[in-house]
C-alpha beads as a LAMMPS data file, in Angstrom:
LAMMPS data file: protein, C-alpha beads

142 atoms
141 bonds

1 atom types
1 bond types

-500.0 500.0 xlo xhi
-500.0 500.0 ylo yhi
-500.0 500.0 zlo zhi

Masses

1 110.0

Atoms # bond

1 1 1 201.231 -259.372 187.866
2 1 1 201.775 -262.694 185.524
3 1 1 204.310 -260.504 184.034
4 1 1 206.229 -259.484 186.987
5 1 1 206.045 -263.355 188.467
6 1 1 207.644 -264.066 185.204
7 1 1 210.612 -261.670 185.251
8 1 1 211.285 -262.847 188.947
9 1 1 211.243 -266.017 188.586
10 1 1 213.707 -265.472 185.370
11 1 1 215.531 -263.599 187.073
12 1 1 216.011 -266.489 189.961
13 1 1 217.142 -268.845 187.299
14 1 1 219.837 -266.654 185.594
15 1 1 220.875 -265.968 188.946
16 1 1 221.634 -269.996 189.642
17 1 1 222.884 -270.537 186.153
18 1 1 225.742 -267.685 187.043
19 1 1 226.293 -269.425 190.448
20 1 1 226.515 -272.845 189.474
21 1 1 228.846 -271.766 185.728
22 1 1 230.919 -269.562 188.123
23 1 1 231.562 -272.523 190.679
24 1 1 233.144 -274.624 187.745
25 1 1 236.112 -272.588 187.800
26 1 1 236.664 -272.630 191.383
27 1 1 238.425 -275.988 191.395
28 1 1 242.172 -275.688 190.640
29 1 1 243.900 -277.659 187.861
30 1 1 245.914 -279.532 190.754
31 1 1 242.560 -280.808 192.179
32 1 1 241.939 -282.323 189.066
33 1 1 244.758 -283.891 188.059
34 1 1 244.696 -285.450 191.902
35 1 1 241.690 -287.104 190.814
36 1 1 242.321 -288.189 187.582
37 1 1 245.666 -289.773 189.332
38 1 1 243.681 -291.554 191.529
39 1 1 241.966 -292.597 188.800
40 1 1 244.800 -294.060 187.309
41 1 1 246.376 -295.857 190.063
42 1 1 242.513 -297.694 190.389
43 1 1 243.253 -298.834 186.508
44 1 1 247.130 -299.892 186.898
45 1 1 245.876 -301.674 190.565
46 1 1 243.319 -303.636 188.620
47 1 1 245.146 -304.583 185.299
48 1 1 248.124 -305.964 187.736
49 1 1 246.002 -307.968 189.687
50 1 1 246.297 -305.759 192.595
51 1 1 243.086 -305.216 193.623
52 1 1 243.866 -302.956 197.407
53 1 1 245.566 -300.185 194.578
54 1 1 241.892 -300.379 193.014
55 1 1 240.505 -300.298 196.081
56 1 1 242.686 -297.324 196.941
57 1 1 240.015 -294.639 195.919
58 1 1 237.677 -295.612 198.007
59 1 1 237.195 -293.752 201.660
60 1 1 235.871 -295.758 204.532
61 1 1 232.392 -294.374 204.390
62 1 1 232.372 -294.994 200.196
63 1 1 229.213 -296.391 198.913
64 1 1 228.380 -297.728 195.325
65 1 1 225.323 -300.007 193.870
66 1 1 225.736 -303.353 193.224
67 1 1 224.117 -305.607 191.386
68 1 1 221.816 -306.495 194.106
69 1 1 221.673 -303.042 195.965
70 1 1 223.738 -300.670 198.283
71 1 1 226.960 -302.137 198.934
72 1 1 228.642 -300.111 201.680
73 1 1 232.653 -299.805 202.373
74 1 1 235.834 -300.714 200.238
75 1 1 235.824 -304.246 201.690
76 1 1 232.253 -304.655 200.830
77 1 1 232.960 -303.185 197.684
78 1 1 236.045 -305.324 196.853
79 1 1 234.114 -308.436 197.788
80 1 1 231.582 -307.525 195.110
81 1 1 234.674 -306.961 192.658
82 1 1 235.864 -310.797 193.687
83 1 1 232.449 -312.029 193.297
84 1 1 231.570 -311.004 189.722
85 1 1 235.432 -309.884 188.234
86 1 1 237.826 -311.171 189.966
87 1 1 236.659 -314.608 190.526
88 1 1 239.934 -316.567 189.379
89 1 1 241.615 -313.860 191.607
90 1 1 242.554 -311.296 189.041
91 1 1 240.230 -309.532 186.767
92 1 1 239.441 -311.042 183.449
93 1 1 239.437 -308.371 181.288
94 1 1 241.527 -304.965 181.442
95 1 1 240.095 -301.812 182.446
96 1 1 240.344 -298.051 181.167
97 1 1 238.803 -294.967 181.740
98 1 1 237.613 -292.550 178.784
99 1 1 235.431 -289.284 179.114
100 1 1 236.581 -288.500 182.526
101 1 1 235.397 -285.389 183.206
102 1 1 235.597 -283.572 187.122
103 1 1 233.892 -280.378 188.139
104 1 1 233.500 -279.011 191.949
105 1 1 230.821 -279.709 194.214
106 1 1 232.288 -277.215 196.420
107 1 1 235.702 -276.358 198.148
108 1 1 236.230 -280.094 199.339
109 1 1 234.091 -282.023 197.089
110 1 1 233.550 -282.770 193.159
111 1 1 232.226 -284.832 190.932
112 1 1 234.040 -287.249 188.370
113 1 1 231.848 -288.951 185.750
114 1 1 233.176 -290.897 182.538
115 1 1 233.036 -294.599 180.944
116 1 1 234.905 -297.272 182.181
117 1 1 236.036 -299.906 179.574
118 1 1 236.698 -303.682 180.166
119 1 1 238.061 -305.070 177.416
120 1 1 240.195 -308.142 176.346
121 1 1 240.399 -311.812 178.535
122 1 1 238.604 -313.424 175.581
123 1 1 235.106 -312.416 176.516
124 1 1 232.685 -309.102 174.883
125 1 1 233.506 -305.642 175.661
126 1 1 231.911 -304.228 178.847
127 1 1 231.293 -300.782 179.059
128 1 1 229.298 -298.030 180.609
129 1 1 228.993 -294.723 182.116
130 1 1 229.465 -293.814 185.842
131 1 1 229.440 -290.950 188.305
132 1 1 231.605 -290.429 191.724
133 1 1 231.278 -287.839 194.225
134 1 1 234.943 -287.166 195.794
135 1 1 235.885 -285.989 199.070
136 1 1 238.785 -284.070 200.106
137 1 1 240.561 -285.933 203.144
138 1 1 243.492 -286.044 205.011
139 1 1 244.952 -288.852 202.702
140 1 1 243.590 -287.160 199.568
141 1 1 240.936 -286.919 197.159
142 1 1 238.649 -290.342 197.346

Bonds

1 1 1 2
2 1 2 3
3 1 3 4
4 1 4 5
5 1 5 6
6 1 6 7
7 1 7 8
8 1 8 9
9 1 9 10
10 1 10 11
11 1 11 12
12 1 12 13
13 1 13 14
14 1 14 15
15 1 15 16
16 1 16 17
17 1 17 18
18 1 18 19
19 1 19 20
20 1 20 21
21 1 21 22
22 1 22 23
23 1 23 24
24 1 24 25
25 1 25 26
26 1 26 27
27 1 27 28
28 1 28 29
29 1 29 30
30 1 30 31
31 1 31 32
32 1 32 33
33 1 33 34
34 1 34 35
35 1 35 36
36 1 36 37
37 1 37 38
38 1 38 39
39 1 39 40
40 1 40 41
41 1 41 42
42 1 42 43
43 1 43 44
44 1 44 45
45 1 45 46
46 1 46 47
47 1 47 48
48 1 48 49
49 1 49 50
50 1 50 51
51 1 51 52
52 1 52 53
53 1 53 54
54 1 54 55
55 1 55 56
56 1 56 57
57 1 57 58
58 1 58 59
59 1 59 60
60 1 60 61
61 1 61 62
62 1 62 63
63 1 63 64
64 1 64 65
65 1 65 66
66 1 66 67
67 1 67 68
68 1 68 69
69 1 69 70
70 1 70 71
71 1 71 72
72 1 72 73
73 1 73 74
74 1 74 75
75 1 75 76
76 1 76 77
77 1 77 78
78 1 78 79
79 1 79 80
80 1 80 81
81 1 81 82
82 1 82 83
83 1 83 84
84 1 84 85
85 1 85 86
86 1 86 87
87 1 87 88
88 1 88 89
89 1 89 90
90 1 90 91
91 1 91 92
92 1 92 93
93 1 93 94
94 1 94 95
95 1 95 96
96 1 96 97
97 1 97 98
98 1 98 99
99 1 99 100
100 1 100 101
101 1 101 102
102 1 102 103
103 1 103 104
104 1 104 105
105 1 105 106
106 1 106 107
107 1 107 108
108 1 108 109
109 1 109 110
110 1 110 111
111 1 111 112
112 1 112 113
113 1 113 114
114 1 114 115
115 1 115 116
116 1 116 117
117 1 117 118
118 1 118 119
119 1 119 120
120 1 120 121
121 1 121 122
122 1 122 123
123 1 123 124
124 1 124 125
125 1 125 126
126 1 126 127
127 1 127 128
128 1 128 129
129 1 129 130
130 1 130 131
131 1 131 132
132 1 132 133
133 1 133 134
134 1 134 135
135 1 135 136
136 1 136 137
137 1 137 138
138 1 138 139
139 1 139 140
140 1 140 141
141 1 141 142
């Protein structure tokens, strides 16, 4: 009976790990590059001192932690960005995206992760690793 439990519940894993590898695929190469351009205009918005084009990947119902908790909303969210990186009104240092990697989360979602870079402005490199959860809408991936 150990046996049997065994195979079945082997069998239930293979079965997920052949779901979830065949769902990667789903998500066409256009979807991707959408992101990743979104991505993009967030980095040109914030090294030209723009901050609304950063701001521009954020929906209205976007979330993100902050240094002292949930932050909720792109205007919350910007005011975070004034408080700790924009506080002479543009951002110190210049900012760039590397290991940006997006895979599906279903026919309308995905998920991006990478490492953003801020470098330059006189001060250390600032780095780390983040993930996003994107929603197709009416305007577009955010």
């Amino acid at each position: 009976m150990t046996k049997l439990r065994l195979l079945s519940i082997a069998l239930v894993v293979a079965g997920c790990a052949s779901g979830m590898r065949s769902s990667s695929a789903v998500m066409p190469a256009s979807d991707v590059a959408a992101i990743r351009a979104v991505f993009d205009t967030t980095a040109y918005g914030w090294n030209h001192g723009d901050l609304s084009a950063y701001l521009y990947a954020y929906a209205p119902s976007a979330t993100t932690m902050g240094r002292t908790g949930l932050v909720r909303g792109p205007s919350a969210i910007g005011d975070q960005m004034r408080a700790y990186y924009w506080k002479t009104g543009a951002p110190a240092q210049s900012l760039a995206y590397d290991h940006l990697e997006v895979r599906p989360l279903g026919q309308n979602h995905a998920l991006a992760t990478g490492q953003y870079l801020l470098t330059g402005g006189g001060q250390p490199e600032h780095t780390g690793w983040f993930s996003t959860i994107w929603e197709r809408t009416p305007a577009g991936w955010r």
